[in-house]
C-alpha positions as CSV (number, residue, x, y, z in Angstrom):
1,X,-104.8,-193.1,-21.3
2,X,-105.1,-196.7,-22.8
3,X,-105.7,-199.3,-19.6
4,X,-106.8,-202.1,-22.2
5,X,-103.3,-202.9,-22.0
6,X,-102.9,-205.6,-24.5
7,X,-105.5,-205.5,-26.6
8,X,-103.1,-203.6,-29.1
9,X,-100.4,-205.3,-31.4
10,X,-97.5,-204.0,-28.8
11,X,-94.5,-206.8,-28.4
12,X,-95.5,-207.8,-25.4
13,X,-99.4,-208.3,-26.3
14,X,-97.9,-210.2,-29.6
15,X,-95.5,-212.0,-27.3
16,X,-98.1,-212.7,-24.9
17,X,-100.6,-214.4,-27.5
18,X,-97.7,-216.5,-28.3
19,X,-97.0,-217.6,-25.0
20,X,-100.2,-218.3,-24.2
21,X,-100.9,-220.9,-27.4
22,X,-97.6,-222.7,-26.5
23,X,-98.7,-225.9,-25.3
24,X,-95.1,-227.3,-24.6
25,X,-94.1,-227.5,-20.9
26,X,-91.6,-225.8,-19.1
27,X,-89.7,-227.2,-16.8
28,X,-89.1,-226.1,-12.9
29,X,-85.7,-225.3,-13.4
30,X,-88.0,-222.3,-15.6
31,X,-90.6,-222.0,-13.7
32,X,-88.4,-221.0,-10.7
33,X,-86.6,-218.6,-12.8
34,X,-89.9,-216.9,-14.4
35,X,-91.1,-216.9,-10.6
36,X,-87.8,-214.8,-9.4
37,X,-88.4,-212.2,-12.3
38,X,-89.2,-209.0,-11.5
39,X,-88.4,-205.4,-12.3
40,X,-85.0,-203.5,-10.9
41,X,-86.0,-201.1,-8.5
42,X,-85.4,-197.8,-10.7
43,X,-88.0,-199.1,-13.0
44,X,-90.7,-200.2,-9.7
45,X,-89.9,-196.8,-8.5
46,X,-90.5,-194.8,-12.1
47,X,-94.1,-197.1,-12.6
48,X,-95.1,-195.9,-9.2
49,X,-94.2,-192.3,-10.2
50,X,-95.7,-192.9,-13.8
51,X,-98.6,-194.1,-11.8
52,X,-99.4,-191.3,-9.4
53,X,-99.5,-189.1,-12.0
54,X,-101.9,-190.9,-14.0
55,X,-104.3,-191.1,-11.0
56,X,-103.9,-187.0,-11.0
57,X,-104.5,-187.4,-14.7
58,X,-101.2,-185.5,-15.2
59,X,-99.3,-187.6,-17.6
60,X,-98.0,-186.2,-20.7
61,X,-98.2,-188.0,-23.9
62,X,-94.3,-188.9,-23.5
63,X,-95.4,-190.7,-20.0
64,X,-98.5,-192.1,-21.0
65,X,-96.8,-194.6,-24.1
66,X,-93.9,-195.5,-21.6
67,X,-96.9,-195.8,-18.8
68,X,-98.3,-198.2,-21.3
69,X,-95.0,-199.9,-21.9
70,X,-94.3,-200.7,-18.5
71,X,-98.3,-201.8,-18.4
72,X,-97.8,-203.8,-21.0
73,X,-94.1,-205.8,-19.7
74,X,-96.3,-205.9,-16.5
75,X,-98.8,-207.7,-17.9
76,X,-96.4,-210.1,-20.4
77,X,-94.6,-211.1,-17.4
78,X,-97.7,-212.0,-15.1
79,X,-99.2,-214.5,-17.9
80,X,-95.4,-216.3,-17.5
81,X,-95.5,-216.3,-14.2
82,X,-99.0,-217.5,-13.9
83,X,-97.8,-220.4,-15.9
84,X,-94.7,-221.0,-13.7
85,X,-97.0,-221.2,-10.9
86,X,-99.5,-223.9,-12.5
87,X,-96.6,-226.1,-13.7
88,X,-95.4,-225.7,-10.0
89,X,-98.6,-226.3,-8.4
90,X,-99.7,-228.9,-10.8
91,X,-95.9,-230.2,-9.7
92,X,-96.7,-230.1,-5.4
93,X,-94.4,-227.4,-5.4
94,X,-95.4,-225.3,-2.4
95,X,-93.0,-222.8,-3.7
96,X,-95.6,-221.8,-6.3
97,X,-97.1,-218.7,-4.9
């Protein structure tokens, strides 16, 4: 199973390179939006299933790519919300956690 999530050309690794040499500023309107993203509850509960049986090392290859894919959307939307939270914080939000 690949756990060097996005070191791969995948969208969201592309995506996050892009994000990340964006210098522009976003503004809180955004950064409360990126902050309140997160993913419906059929998809949490299909990562933590995705997840258990990768620990038993019972994934089949189907599951492992769409492990990866939620992996990867994971880590895409962390690196936005990271940003949210220093624009925030930089801001005196104390809503930036």
């Amino acid at each position: 199973m690949n756990f060097n999530v996005l070191t791969q050309n995948t969208e969201a690794a592309i995506l996050t390179r892009v994000i990340e040499t964006d210098t522009s500023e976003i503004t809180p309107d955004v950064a409360h939006y990126l902050l309140a993203m997160q993913l419906p509850e059929a998809d949490r509960d299909r990562v933590d299933e995705l997840s258990a049986k990768a620990r038993r090392g019972a994934l089949t290859e189907a599951e492992t790519v769409e492990f990866d894919s939620y992996l990867h959307v994971g880590s895409l939307l962390g690196v936005m919300q990271s940003r949210a939270r220093k624009l925030l914080s930089n801001r005196g939000n104390p809503t930036a956690q």
